[in-house]
PDB file of N, CA, C and O in Angstrom, chain B, residues numbered from 101:
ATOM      1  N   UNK B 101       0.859  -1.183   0.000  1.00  0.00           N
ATOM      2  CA  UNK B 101       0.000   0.000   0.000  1.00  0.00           C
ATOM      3  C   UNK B 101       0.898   1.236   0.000  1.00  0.00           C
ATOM      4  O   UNK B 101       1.697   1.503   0.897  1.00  0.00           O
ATOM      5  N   UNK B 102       0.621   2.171  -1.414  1.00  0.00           N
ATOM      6  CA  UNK B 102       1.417   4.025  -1.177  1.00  0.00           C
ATOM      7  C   UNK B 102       1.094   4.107   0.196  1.00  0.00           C
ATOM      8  O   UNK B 102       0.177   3.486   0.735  1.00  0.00           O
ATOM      9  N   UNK B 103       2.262   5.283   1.022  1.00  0.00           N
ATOM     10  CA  UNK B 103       2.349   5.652   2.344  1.00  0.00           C
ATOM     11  C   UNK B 103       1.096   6.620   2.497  1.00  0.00           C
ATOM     12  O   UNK B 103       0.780   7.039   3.611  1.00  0.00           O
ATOM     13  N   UNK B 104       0.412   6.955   1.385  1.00  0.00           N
ATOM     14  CA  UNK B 104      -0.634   8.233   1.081  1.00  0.00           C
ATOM     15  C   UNK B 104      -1.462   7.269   1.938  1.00  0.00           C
ATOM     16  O   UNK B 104      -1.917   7.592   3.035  1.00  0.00           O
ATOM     17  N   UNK B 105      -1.658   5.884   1.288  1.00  0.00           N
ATOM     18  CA  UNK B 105      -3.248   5.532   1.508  1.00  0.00           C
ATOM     19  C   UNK B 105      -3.537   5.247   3.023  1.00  0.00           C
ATOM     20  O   UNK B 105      -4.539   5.580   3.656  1.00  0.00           O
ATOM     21  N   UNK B 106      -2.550   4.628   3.420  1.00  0.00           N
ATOM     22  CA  UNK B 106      -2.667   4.521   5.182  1.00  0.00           C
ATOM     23  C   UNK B 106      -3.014   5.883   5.815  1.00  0.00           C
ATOM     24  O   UNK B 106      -3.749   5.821   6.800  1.00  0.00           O
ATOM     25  N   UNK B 107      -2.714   6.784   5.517  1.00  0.00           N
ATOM     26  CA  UNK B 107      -2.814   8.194   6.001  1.00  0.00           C
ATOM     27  C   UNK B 107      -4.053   8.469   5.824  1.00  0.00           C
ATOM     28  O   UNK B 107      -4.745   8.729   6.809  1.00  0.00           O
ATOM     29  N   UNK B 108      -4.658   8.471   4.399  1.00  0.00           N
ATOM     30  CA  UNK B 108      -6.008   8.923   4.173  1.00  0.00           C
ATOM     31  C   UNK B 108      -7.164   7.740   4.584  1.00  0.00           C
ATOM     32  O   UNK B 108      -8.308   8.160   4.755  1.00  0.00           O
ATOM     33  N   UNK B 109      -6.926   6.327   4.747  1.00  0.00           N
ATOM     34  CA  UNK B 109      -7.771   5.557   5.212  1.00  0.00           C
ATOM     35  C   UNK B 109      -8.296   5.630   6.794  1.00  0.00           C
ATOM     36  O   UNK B 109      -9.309   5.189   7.336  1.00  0.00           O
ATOM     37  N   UNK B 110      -6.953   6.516   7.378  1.00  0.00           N
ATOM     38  CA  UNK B 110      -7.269   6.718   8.943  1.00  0.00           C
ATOM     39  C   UNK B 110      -8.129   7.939   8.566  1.00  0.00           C
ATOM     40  O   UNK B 110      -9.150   7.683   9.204  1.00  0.00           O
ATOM     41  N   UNK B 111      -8.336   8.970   8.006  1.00  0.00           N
ATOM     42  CA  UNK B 111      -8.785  10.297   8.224  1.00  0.00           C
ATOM     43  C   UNK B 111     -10.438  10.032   7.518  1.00  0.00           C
ATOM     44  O   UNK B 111     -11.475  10.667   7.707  1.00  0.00           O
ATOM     45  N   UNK B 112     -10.162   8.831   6.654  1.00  0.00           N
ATOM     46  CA  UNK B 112     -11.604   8.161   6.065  1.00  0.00           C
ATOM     47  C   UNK B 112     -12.449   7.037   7.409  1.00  0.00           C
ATOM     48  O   UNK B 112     -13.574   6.672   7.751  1.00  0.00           O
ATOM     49  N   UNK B 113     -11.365   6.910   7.695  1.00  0.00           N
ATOM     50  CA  UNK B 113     -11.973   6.458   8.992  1.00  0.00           C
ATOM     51  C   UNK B 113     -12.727   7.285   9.763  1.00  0.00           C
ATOM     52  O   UNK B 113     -13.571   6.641  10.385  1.00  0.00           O
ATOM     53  N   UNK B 114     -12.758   8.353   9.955  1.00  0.00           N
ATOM     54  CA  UNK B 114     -13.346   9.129  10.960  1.00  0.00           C
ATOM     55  C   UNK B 114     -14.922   9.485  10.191  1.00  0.00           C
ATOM     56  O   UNK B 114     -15.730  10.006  10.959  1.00  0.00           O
ATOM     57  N   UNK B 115     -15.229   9.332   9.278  1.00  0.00           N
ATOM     58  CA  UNK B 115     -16.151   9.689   8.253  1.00  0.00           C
ATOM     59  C   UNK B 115     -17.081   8.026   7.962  1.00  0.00           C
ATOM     60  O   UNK B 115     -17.826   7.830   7.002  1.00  0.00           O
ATOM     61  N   UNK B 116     -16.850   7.275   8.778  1.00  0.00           N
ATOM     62  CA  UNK B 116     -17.215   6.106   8.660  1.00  0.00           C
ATOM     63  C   UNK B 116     -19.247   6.049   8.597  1.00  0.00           C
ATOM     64  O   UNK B 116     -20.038   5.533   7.807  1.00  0.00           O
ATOM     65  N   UNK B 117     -19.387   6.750   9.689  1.00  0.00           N
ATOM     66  CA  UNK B 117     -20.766   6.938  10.074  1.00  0.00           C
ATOM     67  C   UNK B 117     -21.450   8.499  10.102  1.00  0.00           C
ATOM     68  O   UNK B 117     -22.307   8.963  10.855  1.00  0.00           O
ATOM     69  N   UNK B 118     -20.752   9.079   9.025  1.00  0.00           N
ATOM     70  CA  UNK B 118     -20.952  10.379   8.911  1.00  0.00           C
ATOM     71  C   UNK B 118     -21.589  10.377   7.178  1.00  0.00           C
ATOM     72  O   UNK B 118     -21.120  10.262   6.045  1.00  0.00           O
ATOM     73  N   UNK B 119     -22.991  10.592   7.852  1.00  0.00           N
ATOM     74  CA  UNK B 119     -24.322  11.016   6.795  1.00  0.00           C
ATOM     75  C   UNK B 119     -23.878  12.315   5.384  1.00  0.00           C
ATOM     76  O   UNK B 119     -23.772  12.242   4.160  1.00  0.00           O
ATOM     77  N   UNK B 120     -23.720  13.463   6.460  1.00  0.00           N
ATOM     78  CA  UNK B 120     -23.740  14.228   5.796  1.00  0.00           C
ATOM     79  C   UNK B 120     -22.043  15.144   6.308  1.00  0.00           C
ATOM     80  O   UNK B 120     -21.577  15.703   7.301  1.00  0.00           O
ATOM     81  N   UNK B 121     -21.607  14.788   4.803  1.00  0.00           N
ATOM     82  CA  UNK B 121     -19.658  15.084   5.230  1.00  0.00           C
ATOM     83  C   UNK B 121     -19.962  16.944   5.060  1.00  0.00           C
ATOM     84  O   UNK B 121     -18.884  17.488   5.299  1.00  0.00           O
ATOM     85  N   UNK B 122     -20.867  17.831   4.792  1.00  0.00           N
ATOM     86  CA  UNK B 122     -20.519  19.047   5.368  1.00  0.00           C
ATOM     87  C   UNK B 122     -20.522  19.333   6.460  1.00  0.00           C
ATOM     88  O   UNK B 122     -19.764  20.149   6.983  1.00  0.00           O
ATOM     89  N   UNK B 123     -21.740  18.442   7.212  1.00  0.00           N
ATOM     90  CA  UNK B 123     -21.651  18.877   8.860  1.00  0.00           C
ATOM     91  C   UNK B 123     -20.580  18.414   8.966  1.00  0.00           C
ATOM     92  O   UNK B 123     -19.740  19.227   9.351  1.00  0.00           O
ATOM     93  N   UNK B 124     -20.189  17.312   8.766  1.00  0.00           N
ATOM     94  CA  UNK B 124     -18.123  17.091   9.450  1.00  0.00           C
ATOM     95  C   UNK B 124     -17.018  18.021   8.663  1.00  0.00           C
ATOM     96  O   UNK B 124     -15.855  18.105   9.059  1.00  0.00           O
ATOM     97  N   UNK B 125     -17.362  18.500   7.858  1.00  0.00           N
ATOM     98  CA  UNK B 125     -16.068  19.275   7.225  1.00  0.00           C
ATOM     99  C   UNK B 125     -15.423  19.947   8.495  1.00  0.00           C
ATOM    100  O   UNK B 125     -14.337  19.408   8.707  1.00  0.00           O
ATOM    101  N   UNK B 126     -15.747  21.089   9.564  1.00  0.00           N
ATOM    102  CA  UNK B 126     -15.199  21.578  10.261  1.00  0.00           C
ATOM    103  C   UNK B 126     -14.549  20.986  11.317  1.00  0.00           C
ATOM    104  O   UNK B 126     -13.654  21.618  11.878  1.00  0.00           O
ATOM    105  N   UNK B 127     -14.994  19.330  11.868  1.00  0.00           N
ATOM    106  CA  UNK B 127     -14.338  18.803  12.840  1.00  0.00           C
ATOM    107  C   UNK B 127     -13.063  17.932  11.709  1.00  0.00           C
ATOM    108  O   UNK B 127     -12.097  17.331  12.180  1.00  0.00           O
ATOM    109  N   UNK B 128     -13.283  18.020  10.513  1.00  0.00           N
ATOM    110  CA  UNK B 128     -12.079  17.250   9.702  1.00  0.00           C
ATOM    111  C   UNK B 128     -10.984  18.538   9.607  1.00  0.00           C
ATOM    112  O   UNK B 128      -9.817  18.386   9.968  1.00  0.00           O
ATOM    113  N   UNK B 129     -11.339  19.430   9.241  1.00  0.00           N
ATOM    114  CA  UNK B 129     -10.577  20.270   9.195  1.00  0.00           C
ATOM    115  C   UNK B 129      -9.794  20.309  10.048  1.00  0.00           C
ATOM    116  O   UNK B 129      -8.581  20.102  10.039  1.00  0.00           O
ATOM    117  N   UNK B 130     -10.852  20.732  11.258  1.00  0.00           N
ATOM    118  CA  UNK B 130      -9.704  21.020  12.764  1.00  0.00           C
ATOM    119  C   UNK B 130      -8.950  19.574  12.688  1.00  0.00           C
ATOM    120  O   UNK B 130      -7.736  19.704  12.535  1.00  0.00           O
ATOM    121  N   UNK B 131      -9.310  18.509  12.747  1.00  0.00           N
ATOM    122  CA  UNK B 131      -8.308  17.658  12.699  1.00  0.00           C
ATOM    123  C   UNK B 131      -6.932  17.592  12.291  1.00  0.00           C
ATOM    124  O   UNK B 131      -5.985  17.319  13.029  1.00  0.00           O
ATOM    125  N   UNK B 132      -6.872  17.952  10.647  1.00  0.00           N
ATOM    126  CA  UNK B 132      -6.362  17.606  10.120  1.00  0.00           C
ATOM    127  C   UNK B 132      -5.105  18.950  10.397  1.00  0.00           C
ATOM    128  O   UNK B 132      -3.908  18.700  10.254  1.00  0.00           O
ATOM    129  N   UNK B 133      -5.574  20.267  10.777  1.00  0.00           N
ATOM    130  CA  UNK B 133      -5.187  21.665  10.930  1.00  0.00           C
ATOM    131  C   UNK B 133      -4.109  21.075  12.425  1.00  0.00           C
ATOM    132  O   UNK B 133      -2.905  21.268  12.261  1.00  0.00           O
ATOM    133  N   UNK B 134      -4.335  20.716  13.151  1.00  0.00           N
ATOM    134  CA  UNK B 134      -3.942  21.046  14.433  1.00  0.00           C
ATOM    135  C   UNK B 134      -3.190  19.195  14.875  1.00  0.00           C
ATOM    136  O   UNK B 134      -2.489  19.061  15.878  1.00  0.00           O
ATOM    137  N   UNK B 135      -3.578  17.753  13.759  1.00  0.00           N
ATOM    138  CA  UNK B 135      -3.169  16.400  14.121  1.00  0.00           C
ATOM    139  C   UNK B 135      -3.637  16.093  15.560  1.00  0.00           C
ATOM    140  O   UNK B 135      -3.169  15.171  16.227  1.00  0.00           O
ATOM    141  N   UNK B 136      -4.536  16.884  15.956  1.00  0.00           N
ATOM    142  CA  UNK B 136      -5.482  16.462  17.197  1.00  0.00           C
ATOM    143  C   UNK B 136      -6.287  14.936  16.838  1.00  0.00           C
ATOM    144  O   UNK B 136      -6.927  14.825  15.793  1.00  0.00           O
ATOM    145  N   UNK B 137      -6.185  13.926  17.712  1.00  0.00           N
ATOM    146  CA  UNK B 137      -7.153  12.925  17.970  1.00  0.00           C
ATOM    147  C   UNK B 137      -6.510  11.828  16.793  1.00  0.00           C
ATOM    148  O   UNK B 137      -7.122  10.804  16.488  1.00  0.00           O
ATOM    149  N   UNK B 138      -4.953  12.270  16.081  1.00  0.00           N
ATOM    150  CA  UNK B 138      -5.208  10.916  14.650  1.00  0.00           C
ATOM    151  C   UNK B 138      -3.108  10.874  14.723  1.00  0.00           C
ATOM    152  O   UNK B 138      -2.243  11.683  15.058  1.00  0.00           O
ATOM    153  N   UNK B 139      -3.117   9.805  14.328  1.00  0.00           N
ATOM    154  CA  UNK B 139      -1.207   9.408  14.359  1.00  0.00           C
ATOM    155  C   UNK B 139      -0.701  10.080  13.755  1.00  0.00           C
ATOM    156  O   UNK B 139       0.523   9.959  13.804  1.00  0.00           O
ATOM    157  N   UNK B 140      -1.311  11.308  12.719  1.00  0.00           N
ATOM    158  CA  UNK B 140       0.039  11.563  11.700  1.00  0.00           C
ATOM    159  C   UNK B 140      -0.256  13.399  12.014  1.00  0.00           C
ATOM    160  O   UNK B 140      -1.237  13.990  12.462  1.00  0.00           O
ATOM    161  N   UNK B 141       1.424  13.998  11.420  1.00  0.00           N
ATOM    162  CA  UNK B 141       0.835  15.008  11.497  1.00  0.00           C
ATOM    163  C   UNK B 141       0.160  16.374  10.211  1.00  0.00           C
ATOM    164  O   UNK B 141       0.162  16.064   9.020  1.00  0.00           O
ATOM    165  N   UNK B 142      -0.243  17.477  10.546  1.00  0.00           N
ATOM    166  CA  UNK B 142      -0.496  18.324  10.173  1.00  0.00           C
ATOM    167  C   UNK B 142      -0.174  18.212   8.324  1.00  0.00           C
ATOM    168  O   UNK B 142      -0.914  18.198   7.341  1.00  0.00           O
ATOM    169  N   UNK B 143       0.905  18.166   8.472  1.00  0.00           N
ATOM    170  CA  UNK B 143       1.738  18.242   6.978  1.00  0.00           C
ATOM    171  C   UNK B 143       1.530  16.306   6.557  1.00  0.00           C
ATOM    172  O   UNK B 143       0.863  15.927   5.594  1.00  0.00           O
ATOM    173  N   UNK B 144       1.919  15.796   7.070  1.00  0.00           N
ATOM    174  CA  UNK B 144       2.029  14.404   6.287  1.00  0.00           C
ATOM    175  C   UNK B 144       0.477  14.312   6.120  1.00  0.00           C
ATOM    176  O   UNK B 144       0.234  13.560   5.176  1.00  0.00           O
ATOM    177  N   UNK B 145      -0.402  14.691   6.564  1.00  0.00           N
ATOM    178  CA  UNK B 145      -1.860  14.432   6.279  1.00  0.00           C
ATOM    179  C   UNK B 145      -2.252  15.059   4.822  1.00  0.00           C
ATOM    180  O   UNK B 145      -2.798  14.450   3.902  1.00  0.00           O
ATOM    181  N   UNK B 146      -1.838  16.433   4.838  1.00  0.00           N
ATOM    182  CA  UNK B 146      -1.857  17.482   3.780  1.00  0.00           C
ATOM    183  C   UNK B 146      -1.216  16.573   2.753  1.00  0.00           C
ATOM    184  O   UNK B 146      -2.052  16.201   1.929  1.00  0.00           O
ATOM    185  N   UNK B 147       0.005  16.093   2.536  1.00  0.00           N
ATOM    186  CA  UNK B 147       0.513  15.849   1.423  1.00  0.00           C
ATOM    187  C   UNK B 147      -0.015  14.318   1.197  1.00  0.00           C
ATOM    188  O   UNK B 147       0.416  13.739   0.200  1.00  0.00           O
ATOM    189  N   UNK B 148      -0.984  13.575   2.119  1.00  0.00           N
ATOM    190  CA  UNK B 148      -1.246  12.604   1.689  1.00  0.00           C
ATOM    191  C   UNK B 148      -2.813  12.475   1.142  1.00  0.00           C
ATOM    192  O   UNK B 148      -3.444  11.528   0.673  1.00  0.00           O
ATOM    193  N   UNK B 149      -3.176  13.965   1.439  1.00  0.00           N
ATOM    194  CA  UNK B 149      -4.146  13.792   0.670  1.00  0.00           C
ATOM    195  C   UNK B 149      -3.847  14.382  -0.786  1.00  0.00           C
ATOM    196  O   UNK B 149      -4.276  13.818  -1.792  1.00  0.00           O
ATOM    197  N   UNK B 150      -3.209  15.363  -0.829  1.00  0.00           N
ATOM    198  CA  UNK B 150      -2.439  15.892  -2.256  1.00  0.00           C
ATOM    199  C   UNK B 150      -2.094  14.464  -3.298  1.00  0.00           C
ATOM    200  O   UNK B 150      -2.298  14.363  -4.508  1.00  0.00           O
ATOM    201  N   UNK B 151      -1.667  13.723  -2.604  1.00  0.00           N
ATOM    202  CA  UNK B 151      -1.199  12.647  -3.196  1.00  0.00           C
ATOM    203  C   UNK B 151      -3.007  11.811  -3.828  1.00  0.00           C
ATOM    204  O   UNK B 151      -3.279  11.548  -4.999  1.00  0.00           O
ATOM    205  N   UNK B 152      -3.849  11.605  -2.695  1.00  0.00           N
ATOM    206  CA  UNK B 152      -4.669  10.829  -3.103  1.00  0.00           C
ATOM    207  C   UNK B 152      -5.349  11.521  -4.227  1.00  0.00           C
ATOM    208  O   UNK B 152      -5.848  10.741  -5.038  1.00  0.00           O
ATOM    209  N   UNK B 153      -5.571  13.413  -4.614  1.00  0.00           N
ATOM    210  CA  UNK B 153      -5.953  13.303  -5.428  1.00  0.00           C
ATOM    211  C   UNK B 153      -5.409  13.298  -6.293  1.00  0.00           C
ATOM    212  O   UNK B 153      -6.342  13.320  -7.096  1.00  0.00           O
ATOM    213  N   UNK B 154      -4.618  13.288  -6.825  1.00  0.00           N
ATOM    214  CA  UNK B 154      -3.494  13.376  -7.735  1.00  0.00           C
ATOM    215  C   UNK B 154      -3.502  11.686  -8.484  1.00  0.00           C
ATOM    216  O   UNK B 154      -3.044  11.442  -9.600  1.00  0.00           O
ATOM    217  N   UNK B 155      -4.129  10.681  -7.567  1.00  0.00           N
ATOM    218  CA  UNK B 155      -4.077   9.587  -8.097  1.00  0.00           C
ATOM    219  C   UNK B 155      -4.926   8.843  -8.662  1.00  0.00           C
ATOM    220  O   UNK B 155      -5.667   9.080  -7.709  1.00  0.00           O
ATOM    221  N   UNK B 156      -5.672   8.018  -9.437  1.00  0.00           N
ATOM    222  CA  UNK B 156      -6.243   7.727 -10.018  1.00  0.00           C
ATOM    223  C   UNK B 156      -6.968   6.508  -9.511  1.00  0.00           C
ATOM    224  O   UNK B 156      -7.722   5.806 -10.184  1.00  0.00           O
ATOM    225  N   UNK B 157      -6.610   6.316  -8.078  1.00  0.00           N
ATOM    226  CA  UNK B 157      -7.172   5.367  -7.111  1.00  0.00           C
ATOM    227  C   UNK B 157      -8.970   5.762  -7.429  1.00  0.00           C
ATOM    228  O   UNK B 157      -9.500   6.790  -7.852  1.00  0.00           O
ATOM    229  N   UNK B 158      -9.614   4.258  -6.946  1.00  0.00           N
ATOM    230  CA  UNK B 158     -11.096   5.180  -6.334  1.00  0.00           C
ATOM    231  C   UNK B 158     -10.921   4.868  -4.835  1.00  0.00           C
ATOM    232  O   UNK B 158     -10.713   3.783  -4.292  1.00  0.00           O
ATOM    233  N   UNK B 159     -11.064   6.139  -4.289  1.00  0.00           N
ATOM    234  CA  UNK B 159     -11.171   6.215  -2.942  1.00  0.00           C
ATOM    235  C   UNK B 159     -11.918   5.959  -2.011  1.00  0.00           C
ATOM    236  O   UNK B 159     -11.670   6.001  -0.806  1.00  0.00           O
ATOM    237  N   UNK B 160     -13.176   5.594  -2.711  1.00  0.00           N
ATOM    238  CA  UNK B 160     -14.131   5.277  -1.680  1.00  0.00           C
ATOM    239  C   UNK B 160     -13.950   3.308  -1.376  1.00  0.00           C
ATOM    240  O   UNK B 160     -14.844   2.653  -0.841  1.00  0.00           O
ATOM    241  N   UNK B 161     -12.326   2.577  -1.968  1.00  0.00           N
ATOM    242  CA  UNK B 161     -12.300   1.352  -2.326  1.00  0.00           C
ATOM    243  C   UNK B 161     -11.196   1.156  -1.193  1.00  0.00           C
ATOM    244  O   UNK B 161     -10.764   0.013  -1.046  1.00  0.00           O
ATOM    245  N   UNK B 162     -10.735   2.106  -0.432  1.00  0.00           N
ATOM    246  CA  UNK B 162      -9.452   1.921   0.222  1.00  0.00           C
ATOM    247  C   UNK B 162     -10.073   1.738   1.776  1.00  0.00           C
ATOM    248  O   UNK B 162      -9.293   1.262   2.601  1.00  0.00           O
ATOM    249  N   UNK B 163     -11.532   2.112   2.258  1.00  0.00           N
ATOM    250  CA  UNK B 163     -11.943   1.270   3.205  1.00  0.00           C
ATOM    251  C   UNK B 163     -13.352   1.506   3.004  1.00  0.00           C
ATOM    252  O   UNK B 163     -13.822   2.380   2.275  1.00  0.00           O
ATOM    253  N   UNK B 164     -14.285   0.300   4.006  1.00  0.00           N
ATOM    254  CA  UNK B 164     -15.225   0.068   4.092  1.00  0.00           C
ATOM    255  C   UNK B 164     -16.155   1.677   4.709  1.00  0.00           C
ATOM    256  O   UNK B 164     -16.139   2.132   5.853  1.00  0.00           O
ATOM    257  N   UNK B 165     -16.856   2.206   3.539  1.00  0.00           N
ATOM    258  CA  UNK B 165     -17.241   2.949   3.991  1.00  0.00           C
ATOM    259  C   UNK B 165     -18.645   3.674   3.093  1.00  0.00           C
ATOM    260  O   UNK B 165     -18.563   3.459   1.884  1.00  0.00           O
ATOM    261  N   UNK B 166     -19.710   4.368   3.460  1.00  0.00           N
ATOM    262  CA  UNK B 166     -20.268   5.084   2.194  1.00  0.00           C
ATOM    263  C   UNK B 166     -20.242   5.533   1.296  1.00  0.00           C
ATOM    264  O   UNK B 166     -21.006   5.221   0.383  1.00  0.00           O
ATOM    265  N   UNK B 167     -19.257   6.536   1.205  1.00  0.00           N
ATOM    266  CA  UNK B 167     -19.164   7.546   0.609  1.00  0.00           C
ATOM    267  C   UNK B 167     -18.637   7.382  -0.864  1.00  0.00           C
ATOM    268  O   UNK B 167     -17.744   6.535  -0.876  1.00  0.00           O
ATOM    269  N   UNK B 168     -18.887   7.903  -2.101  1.00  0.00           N
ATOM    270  CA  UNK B 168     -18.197   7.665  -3.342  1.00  0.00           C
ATOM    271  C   UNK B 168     -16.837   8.263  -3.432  1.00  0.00           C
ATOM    272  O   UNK B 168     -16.369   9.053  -2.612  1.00  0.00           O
ATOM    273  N   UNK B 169     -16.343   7.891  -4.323  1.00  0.00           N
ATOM    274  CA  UNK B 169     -15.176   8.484  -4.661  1.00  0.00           C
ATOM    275  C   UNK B 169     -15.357  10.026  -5.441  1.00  0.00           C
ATOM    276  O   UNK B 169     -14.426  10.831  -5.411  1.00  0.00           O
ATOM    277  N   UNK B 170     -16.395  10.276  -5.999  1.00  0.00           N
ATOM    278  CA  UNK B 170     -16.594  11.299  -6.094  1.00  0.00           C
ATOM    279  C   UNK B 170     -17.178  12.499  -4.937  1.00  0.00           C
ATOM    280  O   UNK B 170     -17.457  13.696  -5.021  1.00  0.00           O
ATOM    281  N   UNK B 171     -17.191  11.588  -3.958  1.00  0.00           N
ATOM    282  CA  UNK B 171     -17.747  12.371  -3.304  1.00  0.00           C
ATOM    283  C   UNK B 171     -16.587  12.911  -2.250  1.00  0.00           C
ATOM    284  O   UNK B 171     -16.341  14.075  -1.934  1.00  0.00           O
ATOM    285  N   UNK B 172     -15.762  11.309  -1.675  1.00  0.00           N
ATOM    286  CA  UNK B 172     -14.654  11.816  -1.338  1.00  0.00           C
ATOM    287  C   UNK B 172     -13.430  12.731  -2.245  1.00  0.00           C
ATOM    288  O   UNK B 172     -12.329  12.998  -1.763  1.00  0.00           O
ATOM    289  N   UNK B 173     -13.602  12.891  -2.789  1.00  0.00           N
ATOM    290  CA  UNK B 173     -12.655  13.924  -3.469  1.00  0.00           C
ATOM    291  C   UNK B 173     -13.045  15.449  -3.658  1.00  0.00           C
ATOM    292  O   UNK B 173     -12.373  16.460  -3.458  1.00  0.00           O
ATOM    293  N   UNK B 174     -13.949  15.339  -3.970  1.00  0.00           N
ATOM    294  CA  UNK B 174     -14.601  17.099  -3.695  1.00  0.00           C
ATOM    295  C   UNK B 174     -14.744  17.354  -2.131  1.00  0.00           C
ATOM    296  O   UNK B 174     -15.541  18.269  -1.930  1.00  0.00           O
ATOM    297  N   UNK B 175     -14.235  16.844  -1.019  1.00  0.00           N
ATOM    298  CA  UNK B 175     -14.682  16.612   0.363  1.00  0.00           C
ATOM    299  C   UNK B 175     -13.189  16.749   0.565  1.00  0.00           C
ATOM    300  O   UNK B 175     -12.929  17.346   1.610  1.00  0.00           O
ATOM    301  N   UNK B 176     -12.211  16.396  -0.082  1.00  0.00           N
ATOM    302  CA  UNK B 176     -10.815  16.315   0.489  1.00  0.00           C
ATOM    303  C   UNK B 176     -10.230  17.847  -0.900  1.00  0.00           C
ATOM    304  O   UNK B 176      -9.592  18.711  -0.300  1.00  0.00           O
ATOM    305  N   UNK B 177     -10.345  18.072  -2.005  1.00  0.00           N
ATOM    306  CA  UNK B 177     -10.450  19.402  -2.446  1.00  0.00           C
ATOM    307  C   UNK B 177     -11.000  20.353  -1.717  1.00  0.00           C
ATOM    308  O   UNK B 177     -10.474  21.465  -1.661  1.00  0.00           O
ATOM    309  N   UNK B 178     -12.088  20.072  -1.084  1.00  0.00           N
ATOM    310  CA  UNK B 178     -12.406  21.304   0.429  1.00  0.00           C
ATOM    311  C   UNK B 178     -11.192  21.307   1.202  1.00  0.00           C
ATOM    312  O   UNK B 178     -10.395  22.223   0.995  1.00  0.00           O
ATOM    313  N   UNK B 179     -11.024  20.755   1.741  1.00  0.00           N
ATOM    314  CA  UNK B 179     -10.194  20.850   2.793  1.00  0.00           C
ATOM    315  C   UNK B 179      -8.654  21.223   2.322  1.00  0.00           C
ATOM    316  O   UNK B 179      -8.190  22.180   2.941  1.00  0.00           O
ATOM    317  N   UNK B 180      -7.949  20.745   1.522  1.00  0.00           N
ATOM    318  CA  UNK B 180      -6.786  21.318   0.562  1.00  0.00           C
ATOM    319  C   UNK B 180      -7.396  22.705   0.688  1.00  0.00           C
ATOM    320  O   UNK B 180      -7.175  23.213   1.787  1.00  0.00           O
ATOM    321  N   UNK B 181      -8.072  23.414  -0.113  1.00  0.00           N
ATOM    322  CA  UNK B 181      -8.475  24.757  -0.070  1.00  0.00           C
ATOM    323  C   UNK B 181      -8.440  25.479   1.014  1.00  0.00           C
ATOM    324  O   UNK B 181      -8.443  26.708   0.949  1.00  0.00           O
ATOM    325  N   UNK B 182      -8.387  24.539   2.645  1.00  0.00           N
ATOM    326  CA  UNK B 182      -8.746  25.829   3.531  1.00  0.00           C
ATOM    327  C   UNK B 182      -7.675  25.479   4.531  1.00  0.00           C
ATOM    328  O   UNK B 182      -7.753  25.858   5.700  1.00  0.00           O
ATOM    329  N   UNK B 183      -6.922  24.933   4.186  1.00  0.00           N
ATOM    330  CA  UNK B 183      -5.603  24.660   4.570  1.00  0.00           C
ATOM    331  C   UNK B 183      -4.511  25.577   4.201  1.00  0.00           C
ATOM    332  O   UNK B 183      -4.445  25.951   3.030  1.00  0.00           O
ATOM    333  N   UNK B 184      -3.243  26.171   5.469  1.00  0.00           N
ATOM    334  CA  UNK B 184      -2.324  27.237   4.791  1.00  0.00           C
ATOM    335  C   UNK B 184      -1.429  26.398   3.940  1.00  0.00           C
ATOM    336  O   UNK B 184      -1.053  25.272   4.268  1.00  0.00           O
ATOM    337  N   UNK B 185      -1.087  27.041   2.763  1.00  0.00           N
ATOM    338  CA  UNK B 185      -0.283  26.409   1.666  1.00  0.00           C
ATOM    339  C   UNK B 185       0.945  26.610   2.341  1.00  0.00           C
ATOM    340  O   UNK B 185       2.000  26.239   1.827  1.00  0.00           O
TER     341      UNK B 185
END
């Protein structure tokens, strides 16, 4: 498994039982902003999601979960966006 996907399968993890991913956008954010509550940090999260979109994976295949791959990707393009470059 790329070092990306372990990274983004934990942060897809948190989205496991989450209906509607705008109400979670702000607790993913803070997550991902501050590496509160998850193993990796701040930056290796950032570049592992850079990586996932960049790849041609479908993402919604890397764990057991709802969400499409289209859906996770406009959901992780949010968050790239409100992240400091």
């Amino acid at each position: 498994m790329d070092g990306w996907k372990g990274v983004v399968a934990v942060i897809m993890y948190t989205l496991i039982f989450v209906k509607d991913l705008d109400a979670q956008f702000p607790k993913t954010l803070y997550m991902i902003e501050t590496g509160e509550g998850i193993a990796f940090g701040p930056e290796e999260m950032k570049r592992a999601i850079e990586a996932a979109l960049a790849s041609r994976d479908d993402l919604s295949e890397l764990l057991d979960q709802p969400h499409s791959d289209g859906a996770l990707r406009s959901y992780f393009a949010k968050i790239l966006m409100h992240l400091p470059h």
